[in-house]
MITIVEX-140463 format. One record per residue (C-alpha): x, y, z. Coordinates in steps of 0.001 Angstrom, whole numbers, padded with zeros to 6 digits, always signed. Layout:
# MITIVEX-140463
XYZ;...
END
This chain:
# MITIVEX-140463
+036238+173951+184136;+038843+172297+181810;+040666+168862+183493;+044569+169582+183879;+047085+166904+183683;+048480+166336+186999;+052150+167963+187962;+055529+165997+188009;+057820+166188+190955;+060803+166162+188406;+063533+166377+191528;+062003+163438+192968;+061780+161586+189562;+065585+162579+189125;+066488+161490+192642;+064639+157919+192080;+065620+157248+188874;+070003+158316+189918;+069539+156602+192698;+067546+153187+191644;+069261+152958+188254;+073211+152791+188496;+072246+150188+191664;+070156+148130+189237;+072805+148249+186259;+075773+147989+188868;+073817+144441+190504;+073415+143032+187099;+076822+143493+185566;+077971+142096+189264;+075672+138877+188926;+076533+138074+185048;+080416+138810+185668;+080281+135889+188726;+078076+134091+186892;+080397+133869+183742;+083084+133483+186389;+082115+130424+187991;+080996+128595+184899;+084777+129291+183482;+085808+127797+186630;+083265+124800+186505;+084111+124030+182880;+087923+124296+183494;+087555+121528+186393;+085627+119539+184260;+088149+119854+181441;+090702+119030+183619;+089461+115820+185605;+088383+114560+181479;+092217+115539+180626;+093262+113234+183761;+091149+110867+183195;+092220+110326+179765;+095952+110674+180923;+095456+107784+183223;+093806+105426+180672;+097131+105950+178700;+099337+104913+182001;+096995+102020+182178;+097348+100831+178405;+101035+101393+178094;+101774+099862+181860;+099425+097135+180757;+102010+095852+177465;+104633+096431+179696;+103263+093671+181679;+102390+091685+178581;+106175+091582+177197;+107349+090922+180768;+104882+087976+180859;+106282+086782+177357;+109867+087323+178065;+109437+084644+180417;+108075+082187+178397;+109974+079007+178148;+110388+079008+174338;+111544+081918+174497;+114199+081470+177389;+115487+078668+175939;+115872+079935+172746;+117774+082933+174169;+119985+080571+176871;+120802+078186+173579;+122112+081619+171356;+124093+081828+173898;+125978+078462+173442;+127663+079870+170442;+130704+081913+171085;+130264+085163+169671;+132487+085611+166528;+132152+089359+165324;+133274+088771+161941;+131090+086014+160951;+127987+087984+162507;+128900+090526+160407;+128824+088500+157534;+125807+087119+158717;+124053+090531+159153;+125114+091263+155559;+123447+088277+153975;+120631+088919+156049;+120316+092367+154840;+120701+091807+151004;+118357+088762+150936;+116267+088702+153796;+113531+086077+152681;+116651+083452+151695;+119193+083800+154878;+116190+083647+157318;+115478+080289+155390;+118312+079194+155314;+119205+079534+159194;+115671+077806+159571;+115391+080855+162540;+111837+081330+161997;+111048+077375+162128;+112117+076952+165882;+109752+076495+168073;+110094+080294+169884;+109438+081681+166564;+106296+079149+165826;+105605+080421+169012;+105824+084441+168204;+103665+084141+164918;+100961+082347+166158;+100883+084972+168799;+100768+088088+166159;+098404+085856+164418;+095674+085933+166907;+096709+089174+168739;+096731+092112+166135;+098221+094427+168776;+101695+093121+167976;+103192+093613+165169;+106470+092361+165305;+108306+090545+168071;+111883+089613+167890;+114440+087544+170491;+117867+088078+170581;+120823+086514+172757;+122711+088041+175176;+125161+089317+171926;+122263+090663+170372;+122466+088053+167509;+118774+086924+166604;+117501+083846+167776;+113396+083911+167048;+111241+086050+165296;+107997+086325+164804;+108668+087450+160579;+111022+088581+158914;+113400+091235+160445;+115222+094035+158436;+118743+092665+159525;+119984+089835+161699;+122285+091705+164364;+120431+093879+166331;+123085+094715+169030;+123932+098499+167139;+120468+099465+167229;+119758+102040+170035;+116911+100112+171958;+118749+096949+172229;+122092+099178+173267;+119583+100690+176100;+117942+097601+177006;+121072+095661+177618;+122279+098211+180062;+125832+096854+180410;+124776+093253+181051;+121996+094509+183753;+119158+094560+182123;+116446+097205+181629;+113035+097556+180198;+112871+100575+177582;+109713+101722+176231;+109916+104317+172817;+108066+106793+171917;+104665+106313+169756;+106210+106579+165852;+104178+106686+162824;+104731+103810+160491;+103826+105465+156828;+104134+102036+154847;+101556+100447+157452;+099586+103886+158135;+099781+102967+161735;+101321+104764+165003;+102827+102249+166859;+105641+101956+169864;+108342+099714+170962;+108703+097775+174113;+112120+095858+174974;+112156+093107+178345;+115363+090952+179188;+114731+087452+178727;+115899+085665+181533;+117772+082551+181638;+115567+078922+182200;+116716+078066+185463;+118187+081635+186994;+117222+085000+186462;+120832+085694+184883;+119529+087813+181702;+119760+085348+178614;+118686+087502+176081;+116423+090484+175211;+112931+089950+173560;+111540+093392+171526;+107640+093448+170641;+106709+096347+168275;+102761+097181+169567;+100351+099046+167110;+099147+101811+169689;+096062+102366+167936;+093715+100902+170989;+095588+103559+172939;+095009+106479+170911;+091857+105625+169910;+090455+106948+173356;+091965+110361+172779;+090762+110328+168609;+087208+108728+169834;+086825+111667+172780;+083894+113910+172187;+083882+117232+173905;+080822+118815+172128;+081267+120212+168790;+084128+122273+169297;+086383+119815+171724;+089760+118673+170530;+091650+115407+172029;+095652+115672+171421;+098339+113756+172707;+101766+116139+173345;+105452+116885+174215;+106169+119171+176991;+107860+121005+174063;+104525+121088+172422;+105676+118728+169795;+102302+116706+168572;+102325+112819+169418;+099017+112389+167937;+095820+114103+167248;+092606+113473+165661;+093410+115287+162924;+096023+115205+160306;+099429+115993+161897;+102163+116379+159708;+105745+116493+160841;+107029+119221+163098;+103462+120424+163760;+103421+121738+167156;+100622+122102+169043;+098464+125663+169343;+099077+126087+173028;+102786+125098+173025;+104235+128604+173741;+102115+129140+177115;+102812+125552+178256;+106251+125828+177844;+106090+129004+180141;+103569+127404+182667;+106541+123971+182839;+109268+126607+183355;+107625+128719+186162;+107235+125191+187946;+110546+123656+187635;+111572+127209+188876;+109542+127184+191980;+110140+123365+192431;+106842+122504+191990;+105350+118770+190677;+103908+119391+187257;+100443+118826+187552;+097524+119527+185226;+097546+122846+183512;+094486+124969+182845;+094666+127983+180239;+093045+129646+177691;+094975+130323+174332;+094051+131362+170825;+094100+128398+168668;+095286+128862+164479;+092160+130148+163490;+091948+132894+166877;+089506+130703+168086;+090007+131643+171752;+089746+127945+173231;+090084+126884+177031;+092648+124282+177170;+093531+121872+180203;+096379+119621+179772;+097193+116633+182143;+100660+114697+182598;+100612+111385+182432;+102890+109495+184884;+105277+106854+181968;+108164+110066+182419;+108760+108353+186146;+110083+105041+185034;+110654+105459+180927;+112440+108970+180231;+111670+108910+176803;+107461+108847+177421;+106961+112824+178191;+103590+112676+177389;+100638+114827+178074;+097133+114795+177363;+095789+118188+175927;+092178+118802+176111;+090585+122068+174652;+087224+123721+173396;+085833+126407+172020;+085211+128805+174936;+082475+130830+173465;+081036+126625+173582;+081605+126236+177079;+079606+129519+178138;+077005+129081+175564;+074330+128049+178445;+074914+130963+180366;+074889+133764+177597;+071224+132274+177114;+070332+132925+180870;+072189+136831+179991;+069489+137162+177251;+066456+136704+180599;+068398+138417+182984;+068745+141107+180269;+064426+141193+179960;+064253+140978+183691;+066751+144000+184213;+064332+145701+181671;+061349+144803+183651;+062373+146215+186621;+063681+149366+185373;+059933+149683+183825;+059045+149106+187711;+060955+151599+188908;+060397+154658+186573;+056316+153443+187073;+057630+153878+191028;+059384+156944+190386;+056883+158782+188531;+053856+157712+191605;+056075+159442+193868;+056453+162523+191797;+052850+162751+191698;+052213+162340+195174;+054958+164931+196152;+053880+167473+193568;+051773+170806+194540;+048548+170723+194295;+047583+172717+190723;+045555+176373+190629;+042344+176657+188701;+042973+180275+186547;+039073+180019+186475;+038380+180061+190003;+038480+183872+191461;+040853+184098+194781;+040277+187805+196342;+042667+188602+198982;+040522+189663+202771;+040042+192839+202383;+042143+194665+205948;+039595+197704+207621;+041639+200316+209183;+041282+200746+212674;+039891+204048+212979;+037025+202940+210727;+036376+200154+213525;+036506+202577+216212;+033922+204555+214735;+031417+201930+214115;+031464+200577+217273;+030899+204081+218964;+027911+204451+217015;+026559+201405+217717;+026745+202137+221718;
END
């Protein structure tokens, strides 16, 4: 008697197999798609409380020289020297003149006026001297004629230049802060600060003190950032102009993401909603597709001209690197258990299948006597 392979159910293999497989398939593409969902989600919070971070250590730095000039506006060199400027009636022509000399031979007429040998200005370059951060501070009276300096100045009147205009505020007084301006000859960025100086013995403005501060310390925590291999550090416009970056920025550059910021800004101020940070993804020059957070920082409040935000971005396939690894196990394990469950399938079609015939074995059918032939036999019998 030959052995016989044993017989396959194959409608309950098809029913296990429809059945167990689109649930399997369906549960693993549910699991990787939240899986890849909340990882976006937890590296988009981390970029964004980074971007914030950063954005405050700018408030901090910029608030911080703020401080500083208000400090040294008040220094009684300096006061005086602004209060005795202002002893001199103002005589437009000869400033003029003045400014002219200045302008054609600056080394000689600031010799001559012996303005950088008072003691304000002694004062001023032995402050630049030990303190790199400033790179040029200047005093001027309340007609914006200059009265100390810590070097040499371009020109002598400084009351038609736009900062001192804004500073003065009609006689009021204002602190103005520019924005952060690359200085080619010097290959630094730096940005200006302007205080009132006010008078020695009332707080009648006497004068206005400017300090030009390199800005390097301050952008050398967004250049220094690290953000894995891919992560890029910029500071920006709300029109997506580039303050600085890591990376060379030449003039006009604006940033990758500047279109879909501009849109995100719009749909606030249209809704009346605070600008706060902004998360997004956006395809950088290369169609890198990068995720990109971007956090305001607060200078806009007090000085108009700081609109300044902190842009932080990555490469995204970067950022979900860790999980794609745990997609290449979940991947084996899905395999795995589809092995399991055709194994499963194929038990029950064997235990569900008829049982096979034997050809070989000889099945007669019971043979039927007629009932006459019964009859007769038991007759016989009696």
């Amino acid at each position: 008697m030959t052995q016989r392979l044993p017989a396959i159910n194959a409608r309950v293999l098809t029913v296990v197999l429809l059945v167990a497989l689109p649930v399997l398939v369906v549960g693993t593409a549910i699991v990787i798609s939240i899986g890849q969902s909340r990882l976006h989600q937890t590296q988009s919070v981390r970029l964004a409380q980074v971007a914030e971070y950063t954005a405050a250590a700018v408030d901090a730095y910029v608030f911080r020289r703020i401080l500083d000039a208000s400090i040294l506006a008040r220094v009684p060199e300096i006061r005086r020297a602004a209060a005795e400027g202002n002893t001199s009636p103002f005589d437009p022509a000869r400033t003029l003149e003045l400014d002219q000399q200045w302008q054609a031979d600056q080394k000689a007429a600031s010799t001559q006026s012996g303005l950088l040998a008072n003691p304000a200005s002694a004062f001023l370059i032995d402050l630049i001297r030990h303190d790199p951060v400033y790179r040029e501070i200047l005093v001027t009276d309340r007609s914006g004629r200059l009265v100390a300096a810590s070097n040499i100045t371009s020109d002598y009147y400084q009351a038609d230049e736009s900062w001192w205009t804004q500073s003065f505020d009609d006689g009021r007084g204002r602190v103005t802060v520019t924005d952060v301006r690359r200085d080619d000859s010097a290959g630094i960025y730096a940005f200006e600060i302007a205080v009132p100086v006010p008078a020695p013995d009332r707080e009648e403005m006497a004068g206005i003190v400017k300090i030009v501060a390199d800005s390097r310390e301050m952008l050398a925590g967004i250049g220094g950032l690290e953000l894995g291999s891919t992560g890029q550090a910029t500071l920006v416009r709300p029109d997506g102009s580039i303050v600085f970056s890591r990376s060379p920025n030449s003039e006009g550059r604006r940033y990758f993401a500047a279109e879909l910021l501009r849109q995100r800004l719009e749909g606030a101020a249209q809704q009346n909603e605070p600008t706060g940070t902004i998360v997004l993804t956006a395809h950088d020059t290369d169609e890198t597709r990068r995720l990109v957070a971007i956090a305001p920082t607060q200078l806009s409040r007090n000085y108009a001209e700081l609109q300044w935000m902190v842009a932080l971005s990555a490469e995204q396939d970067e950022l979900l690197a860790p999980f794609r690894s745990l997609v290449w196990y979940l991947g084996l394990t899905f395999a795995l258990t589809a092995i399991a469950v055709l194994c499963i399938a194929l038990w029950f079609s064997l235990r569900l299948a008829a049982p096979p015939i034997d050809p070989e074995v000889d099945l007669h059918l019971v043979d039927h006597v007629p009932v006459e032939r019964i009859g007769a036999s038991t007759e016989g019998r009696t």
